[in-house]
C-alpha positions as a Markdown table, in Angstrom:
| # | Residue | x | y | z |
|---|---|---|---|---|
| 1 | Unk | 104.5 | 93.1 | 74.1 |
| 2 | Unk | 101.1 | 95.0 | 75.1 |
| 3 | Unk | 98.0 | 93.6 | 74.1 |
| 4 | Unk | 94.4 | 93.5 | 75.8 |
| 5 | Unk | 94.6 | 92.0 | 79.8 |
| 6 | Unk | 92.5 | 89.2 | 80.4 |
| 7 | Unk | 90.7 | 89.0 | 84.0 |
| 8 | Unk | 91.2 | 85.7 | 86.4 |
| 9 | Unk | 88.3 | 84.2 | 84.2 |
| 10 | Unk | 90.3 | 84.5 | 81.1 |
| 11 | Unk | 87.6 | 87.8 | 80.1 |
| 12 | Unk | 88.8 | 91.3 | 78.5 |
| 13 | Unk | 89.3 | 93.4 | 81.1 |
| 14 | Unk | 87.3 | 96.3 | 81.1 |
| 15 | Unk | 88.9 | 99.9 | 83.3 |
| 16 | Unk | 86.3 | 102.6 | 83.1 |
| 17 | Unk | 84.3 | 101.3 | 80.2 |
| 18 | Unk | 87.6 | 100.5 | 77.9 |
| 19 | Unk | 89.7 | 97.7 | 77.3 |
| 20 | Unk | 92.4 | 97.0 | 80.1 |
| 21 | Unk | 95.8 | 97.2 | 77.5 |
| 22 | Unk | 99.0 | 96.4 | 79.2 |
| 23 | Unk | 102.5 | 93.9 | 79.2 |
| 24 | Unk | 100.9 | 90.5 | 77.9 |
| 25 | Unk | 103.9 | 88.2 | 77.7 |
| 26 | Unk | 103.6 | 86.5 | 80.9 |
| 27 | Unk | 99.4 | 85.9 | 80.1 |
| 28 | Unk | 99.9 | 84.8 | 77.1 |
| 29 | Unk | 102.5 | 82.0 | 78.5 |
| 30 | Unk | 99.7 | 81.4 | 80.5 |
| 31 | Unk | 97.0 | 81.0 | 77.9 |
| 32 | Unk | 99.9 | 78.4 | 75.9 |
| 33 | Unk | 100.3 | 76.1 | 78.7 |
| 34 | Unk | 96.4 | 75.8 | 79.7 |
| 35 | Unk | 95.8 | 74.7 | 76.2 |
| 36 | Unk | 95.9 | 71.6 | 74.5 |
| 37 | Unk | 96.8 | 70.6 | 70.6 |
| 38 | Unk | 93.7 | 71.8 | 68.7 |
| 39 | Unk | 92.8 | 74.7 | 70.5 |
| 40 | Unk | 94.9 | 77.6 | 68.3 |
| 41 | Unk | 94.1 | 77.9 | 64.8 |
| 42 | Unk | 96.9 | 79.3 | 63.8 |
| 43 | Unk | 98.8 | 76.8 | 64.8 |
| 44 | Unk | 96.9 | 73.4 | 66.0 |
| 45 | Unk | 99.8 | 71.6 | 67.1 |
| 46 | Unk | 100.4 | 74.6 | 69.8 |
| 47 | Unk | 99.5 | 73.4 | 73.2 |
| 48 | Unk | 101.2 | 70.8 | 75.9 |
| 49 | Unk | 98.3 | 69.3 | 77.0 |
| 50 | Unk | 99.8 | 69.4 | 80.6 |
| 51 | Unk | 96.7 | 68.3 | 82.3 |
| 52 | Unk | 98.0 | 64.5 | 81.1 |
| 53 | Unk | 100.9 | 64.7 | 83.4 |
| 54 | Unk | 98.7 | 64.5 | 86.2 |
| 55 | Unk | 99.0 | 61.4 | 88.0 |
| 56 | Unk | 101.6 | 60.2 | 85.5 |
| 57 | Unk | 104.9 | 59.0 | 86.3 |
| 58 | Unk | 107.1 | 61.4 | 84.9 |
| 59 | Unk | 109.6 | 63.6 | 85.9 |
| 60 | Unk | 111.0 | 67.4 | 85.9 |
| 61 | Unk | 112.7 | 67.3 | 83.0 |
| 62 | Unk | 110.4 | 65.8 | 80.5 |
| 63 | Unk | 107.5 | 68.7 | 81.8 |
| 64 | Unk | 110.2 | 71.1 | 81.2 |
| 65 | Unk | 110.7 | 69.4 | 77.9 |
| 66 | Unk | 107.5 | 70.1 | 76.7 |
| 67 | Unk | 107.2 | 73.6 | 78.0 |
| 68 | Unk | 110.2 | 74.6 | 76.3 |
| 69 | Unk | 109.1 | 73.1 | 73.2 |
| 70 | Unk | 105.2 | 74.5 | 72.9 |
| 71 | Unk | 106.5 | 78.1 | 73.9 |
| 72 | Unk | 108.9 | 77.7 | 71.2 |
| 73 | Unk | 106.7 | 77.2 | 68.8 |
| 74 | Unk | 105.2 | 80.8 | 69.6 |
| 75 | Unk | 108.7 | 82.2 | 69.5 |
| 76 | Unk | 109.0 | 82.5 | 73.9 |
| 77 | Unk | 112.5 | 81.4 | 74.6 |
| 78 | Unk | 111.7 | 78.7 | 77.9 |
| 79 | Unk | 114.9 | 79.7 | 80.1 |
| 80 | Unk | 114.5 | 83.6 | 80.0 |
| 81 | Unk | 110.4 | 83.0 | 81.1 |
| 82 | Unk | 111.6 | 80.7 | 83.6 |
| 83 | Unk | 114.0 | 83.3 | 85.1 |
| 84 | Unk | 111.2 | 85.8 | 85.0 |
| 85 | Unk | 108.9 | 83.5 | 86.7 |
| 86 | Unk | 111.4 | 82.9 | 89.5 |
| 87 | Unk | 112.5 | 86.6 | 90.1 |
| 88 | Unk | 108.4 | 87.4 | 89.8 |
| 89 | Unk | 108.1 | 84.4 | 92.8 |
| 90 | Unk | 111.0 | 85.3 | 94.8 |
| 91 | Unk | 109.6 | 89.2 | 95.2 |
| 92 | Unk | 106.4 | 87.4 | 96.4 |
């Protein structure tokens, strides 16, 4: 999907005075697992609040878990993004 590019700072992206438009799938993964329940009108229960995993015991699986299940909820199926992620890490 294209939509606007956000920079490192979550800002539009601005190229020669206009809006930065390019493949978004991958930011807006991004911008679902940095946000917590509340956040998203459209849909307040959007958001895995991963931030409480920190210093938790927990394990792989339940992170996983709860990935899969807030990226659902935008329609992003977890195991093709996770392929994606490792091919995109593997190139380096």
């Amino acid at each position: 999907m294209k939509d606007f590019l956000l920079d490192d700072n979550n800002d539009l992206k601005i190229i020669n005075g206009d809006f930065d438009i390019g493949e978004s799938e991958m930011q807006e993964v991004g911008l679902i697992l940095q946000s917590t329940q509340g956040e998203w009108k459209e849909n307040p229960l959007l958001g895995p609040n991963l931030f409480r995993f920190i210093k938790a015991k927990t394990n792989k699986a339940e992170i996983e878990r709860e990935v899969s299940l807030h990226l659902g909820m935008d329609n992003k199926d977890f195991k093709t993004l996770k392929t994606k992620i490792e091919t995109i890490v593997n190139r380096g």
